[in-house]
C-alpha positions as CSV (number, residue, x, y, z in Angstrom):
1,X,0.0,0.0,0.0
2,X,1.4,3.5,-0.9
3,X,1.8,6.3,1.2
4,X,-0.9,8.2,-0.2
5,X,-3.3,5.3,0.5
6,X,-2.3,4.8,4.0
7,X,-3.0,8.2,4.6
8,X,-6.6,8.2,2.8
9,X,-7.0,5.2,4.9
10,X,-6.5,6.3,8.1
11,X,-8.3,9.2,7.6
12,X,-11.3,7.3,6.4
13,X,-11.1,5.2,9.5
14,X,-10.6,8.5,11.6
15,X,-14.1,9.8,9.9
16,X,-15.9,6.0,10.5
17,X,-14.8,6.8,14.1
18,X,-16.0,9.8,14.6
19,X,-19.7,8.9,12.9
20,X,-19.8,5.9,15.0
21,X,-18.9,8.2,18.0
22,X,-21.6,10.6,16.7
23,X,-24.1,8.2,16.1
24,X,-23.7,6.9,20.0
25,X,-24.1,10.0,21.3
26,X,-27.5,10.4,19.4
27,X,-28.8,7.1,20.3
28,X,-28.0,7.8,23.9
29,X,-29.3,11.5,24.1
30,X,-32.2,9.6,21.8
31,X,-32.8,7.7,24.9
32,X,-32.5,9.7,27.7
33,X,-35.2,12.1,25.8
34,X,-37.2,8.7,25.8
35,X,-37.0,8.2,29.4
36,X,-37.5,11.9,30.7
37,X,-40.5,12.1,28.2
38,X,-42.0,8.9,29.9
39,X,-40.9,9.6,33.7
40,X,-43.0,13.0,32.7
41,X,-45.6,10.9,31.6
42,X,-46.1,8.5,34.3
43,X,-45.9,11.6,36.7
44,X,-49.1,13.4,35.3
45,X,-51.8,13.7,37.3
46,X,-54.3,12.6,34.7
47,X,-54.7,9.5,33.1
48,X,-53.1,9.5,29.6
49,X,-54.1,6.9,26.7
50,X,-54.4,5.6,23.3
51,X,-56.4,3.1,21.8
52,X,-57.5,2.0,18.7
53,X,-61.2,2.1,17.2
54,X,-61.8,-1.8,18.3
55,X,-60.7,-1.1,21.4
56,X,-57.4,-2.5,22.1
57,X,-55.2,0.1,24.0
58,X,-51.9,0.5,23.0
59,X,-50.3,3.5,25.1
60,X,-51.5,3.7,29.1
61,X,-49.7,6.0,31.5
62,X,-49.2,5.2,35.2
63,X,-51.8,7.7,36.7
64,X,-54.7,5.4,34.1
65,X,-53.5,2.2,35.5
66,X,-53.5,3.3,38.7
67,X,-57.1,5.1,38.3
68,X,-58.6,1.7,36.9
69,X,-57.0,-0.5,39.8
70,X,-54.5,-2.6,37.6
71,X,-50.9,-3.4,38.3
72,X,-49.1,-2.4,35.1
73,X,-49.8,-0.9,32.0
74,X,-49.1,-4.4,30.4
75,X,-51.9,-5.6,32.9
76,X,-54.0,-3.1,31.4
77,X,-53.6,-3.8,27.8
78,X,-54.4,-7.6,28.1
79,X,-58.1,-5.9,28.3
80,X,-60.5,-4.4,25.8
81,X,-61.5,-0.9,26.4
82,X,-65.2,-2.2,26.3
83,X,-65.4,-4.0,29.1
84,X,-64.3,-0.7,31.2
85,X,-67.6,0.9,30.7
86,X,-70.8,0.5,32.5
87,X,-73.1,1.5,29.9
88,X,-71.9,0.8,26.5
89,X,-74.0,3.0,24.6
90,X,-72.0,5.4,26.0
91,X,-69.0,4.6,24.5
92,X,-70.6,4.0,21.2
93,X,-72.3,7.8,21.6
94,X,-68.7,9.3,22.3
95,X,-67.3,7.5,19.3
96,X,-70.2,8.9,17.2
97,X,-69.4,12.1,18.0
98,X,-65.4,11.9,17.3
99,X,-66.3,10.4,13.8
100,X,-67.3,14.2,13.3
101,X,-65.4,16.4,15.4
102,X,-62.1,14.7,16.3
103,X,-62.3,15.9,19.4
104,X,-65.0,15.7,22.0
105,X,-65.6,15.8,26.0
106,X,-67.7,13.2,28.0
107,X,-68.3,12.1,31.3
108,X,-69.2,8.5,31.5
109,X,-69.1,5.4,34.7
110,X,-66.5,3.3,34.5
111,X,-65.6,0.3,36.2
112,X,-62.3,-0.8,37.8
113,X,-60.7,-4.1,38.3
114,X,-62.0,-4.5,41.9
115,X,-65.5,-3.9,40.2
116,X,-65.1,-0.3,41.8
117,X,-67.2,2.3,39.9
118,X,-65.4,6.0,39.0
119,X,-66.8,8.5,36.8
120,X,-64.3,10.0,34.6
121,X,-64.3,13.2,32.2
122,X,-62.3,12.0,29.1
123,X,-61.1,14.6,26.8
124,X,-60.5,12.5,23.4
125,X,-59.2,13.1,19.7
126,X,-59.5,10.4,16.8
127,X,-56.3,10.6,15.0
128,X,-57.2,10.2,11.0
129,X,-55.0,7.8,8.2
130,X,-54.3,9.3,5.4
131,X,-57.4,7.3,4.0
132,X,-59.5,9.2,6.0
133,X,-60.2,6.1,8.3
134,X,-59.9,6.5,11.9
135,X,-56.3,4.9,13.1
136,X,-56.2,5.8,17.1
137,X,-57.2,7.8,19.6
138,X,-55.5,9.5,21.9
139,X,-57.5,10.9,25.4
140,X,-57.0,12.3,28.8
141,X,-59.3,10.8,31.4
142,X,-60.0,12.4,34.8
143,X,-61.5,11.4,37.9
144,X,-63.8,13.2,38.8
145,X,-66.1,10.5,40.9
146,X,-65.6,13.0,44.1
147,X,-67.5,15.8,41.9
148,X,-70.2,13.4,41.3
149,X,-70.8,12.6,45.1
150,X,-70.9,16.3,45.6
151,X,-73.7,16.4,42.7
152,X,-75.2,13.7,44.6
153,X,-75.5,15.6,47.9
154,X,-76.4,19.3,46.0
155,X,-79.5,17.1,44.4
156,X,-80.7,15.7,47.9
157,X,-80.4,19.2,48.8
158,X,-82.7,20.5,46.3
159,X,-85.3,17.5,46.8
160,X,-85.7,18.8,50.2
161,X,-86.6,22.5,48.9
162,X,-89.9,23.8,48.4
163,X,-91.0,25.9,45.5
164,X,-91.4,28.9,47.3
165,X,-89.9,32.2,46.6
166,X,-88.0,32.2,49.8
167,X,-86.9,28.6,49.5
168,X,-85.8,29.2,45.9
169,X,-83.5,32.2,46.8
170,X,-82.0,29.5,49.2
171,X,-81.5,27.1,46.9
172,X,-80.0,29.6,44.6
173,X,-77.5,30.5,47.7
174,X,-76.7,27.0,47.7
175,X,-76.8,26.8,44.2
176,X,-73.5,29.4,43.7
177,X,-71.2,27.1,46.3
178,X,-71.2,24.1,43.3
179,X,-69.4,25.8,40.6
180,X,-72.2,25.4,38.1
181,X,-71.3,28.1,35.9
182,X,-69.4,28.3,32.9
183,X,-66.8,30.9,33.0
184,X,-66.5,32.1,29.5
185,X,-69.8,32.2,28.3
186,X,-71.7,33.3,31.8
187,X,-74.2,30.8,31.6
188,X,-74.6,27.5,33.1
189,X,-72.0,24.4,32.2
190,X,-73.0,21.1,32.0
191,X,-73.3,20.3,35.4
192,X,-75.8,23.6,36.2
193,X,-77.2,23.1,33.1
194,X,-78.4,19.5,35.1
195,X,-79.1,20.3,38.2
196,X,-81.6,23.5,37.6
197,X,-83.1,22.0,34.5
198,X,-83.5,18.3,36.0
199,X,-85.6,20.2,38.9
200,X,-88.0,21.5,36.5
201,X,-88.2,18.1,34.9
202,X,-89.6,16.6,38.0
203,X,-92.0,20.1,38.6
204,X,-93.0,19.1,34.6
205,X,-94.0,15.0,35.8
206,X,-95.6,16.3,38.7
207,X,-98.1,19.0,36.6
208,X,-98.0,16.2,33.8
209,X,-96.7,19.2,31.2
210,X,-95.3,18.7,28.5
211,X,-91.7,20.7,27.9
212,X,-89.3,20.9,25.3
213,X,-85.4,20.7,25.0
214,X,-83.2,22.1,22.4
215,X,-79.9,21.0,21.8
216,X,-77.0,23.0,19.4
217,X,-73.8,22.5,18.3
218,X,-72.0,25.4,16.9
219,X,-70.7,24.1,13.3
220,X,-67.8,26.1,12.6
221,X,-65.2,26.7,16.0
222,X,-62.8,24.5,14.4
223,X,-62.5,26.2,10.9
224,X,-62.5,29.9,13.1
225,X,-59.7,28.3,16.3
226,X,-58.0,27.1,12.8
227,X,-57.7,30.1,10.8
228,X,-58.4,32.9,13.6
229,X,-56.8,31.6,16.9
230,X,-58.8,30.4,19.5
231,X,-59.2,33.5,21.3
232,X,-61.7,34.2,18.4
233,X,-63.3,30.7,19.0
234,X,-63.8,31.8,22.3
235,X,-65.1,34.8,21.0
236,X,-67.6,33.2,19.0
237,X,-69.2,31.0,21.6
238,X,-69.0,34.1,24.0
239,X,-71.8,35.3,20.8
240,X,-73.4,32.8,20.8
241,X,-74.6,32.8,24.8
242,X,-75.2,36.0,24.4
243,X,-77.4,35.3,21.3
244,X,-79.1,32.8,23.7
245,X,-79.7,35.7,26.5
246,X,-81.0,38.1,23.5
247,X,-83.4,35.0,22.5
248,X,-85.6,33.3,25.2
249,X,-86.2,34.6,28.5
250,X,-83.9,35.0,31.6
251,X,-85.9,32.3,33.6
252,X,-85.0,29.4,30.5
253,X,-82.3,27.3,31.2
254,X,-79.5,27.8,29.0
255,X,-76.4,26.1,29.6
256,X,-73.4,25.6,27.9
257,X,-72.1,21.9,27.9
258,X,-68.7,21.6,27.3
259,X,-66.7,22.4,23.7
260,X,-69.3,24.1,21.1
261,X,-72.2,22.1,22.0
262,X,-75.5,24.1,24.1
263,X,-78.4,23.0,25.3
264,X,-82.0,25.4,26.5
265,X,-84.7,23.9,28.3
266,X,-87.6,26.9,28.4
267,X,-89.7,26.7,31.1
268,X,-93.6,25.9,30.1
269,X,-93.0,26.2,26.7
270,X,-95.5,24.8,23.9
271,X,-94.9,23.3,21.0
272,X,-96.1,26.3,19.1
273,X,-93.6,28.4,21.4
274,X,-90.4,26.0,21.4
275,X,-90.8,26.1,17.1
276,X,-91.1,30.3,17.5
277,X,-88.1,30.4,19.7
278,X,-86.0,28.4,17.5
279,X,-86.9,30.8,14.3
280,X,-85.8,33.8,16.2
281,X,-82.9,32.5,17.1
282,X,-82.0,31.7,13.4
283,X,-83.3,35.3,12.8
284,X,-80.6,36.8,15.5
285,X,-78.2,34.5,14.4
286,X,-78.5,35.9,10.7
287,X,-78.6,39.6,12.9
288,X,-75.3,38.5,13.8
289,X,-73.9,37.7,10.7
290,X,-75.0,40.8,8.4
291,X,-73.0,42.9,10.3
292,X,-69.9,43.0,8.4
293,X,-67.8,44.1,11.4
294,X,-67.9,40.5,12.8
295,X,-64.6,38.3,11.8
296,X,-66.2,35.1,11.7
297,X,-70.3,33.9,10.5
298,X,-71.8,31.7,13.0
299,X,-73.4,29.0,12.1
300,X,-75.6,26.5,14.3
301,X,-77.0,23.1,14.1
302,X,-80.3,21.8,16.5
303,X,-82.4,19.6,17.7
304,X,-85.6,19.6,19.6
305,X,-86.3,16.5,21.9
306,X,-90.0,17.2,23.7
307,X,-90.8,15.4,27.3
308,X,-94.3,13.7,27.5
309,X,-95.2,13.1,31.4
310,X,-97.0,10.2,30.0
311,X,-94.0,8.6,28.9
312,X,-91.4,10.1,31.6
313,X,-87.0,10.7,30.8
314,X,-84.4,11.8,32.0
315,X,-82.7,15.1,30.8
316,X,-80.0,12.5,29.3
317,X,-81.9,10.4,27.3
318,X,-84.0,14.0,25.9
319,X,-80.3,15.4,25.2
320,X,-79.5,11.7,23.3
321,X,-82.9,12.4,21.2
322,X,-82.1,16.4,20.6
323,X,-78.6,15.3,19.7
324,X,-79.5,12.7,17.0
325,X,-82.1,15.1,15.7
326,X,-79.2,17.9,15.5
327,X,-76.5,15.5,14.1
328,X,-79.5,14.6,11.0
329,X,-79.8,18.5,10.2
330,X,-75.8,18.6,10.5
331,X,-75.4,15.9,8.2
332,X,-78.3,17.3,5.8
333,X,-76.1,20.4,5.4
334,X,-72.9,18.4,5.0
335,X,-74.7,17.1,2.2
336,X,-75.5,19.7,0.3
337,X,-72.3,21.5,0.0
């Protein structure tokens, strides 16, 4: 071997060196990264996931398996995500919904190894193939069985309250210690939304009156969060309660229940009086919308569910009727664009 190709030797083995060195380093900065991001992880105070449309989960943190009363996330992954919920419709509903949105809140029971029962809030996005297909979803679930118990014991308050002017005022009192308002839009969240329009259910069976319940979903945040920042999506359901306010009367229960979906239960409404609520609403929502100043158009989707005393239900299953009804007109205009 000549000079020349020692020294083009040795310098190629000098530069395999240093790659190989190179490469090491990345592979164990590669890992370390690894481990911090899964120490972080396991360290959350929520339950992290993701799990694929059949049900099989794939990713668990430590906080979930701890939540559900398993010993390790490969303990929890021998299951199906199916068997964790106590009503399956439930699961099917929130799936519904994601098929749509890609995102969506819900508050469901669930039920743990020991046979324990926890409610938890899961916030949830379906992650799309390039097919369109759903491939996974990824979700943060809460506990939030302590809330419930404190829902419990606000209800068996308001059993015990009378319908008089005095009592009510007390109740409302109560009322304002339970967090049931939503604090961007001013009106009530889900859980207000509940409890006030669940007491004029049973004042409705009682009377044997028939009442109505409208449910919305605002059709464009995403395209506005998208393109305008969600500060403006805020903005926009901010209008939209205040559209609400503007269209039926202060004592109707409007509440706000969670992302870009509403629901308003007026008190001793008609049928001819629920349908001439729901045209003026379209009527201040087009308001809205001709004024050129605003820097989005809203746009709204509904359904009306109606309560027979005959035939009595619970506000959930009138939100599960209103909902269908709303996802049909959604769909309709889907169709035709």
């Amino acid at each position: 071997m000549s000079k020349k190709e020692q020294t083009t030797k040795k310098a190629t083995d000098a530069f395999k060196e240093k790659n190989l060195q190179i490469q090491k380093l990345c592979e164990g900065e590669l890992k370390d990264s690894e481990k911090r991001y899964e120490t972080l992880l396991d360290h959350l105070p929520v339950g992290v996931y993701r799990t694929t449309p059949d049900g099989t989960i794939i990713e668990a943190n430590q906080t979930l398996v701890d939540m559900l009363g398993y010993q390790s996330e490969e303990d929890l992954r021998d299951i199906n995500v199916k068997s964790l919920y106590i009503k399956q419709s439930e699961r099917i509903n929130h799936l519904e919904k994601l098929k749509s949105k890609n995102t969506h809140i819900a508050e469901f029971e669930l039920k743990r190894k020991d046979g324990r029962t926890i409610w938890g809030q899961d916030y949830s996005r379906a992650v799309m193939k390039p097919a369109g297909a759903i491939d996974y979803y990824d979700g943060i679930l809460l506990d939030i069985t302590s809330q419930k118990i404190a829902e419990e014991k606000l209800n068996q308050v308001l059993k015990e309250l009378e319908h008089s002017n005095e009592e009510r005022q007390k109740m409302i009192t109560k009322l304002q210690t339970f967090s049931i308002m939503d604090d961007l839009t001013g009106i009530y969240n889900r859980r207000g939304f509940f409890t006030i329009a669940g007491e004029y259910l049973q004042l409705a069976d009682r009377k044997k009156t028939q009442m109505y319940l409208l449910f919305m979903d605002l059709d464009n945040l995403k395209r506005i969060n998208d393109t305008l920042g969600h500060h403006k999506g805020d903005e926009a359901l901010v209008n939209v309660a205040e559209i609400l306010r503007k269209t039926f009367r202060k004592s109707d229960v409007k509440g706000r229940m969670g992302g870009d979906e509403f629901a308003i239960f007026p008190i001793d409404s008609t049928q001819a009086g629920t349908g001439s609520a729901e045209s003026r609403l379209r009527r201040n929502i087009e308001a809205f919308n001709a004024d050129k100043g605003n820097p989005f158009v809203l746009s709204v989707s509904m359904g009306i569910a109606s309560y027979d005393p005959e035939h009595p239900s619970s506000i959930d299953e009138l939100l599960v009727r209103a909902d269908k009804l709303m996802y049909e007109e959604k769909r309709l205009k889907q169709s035709k664009q």
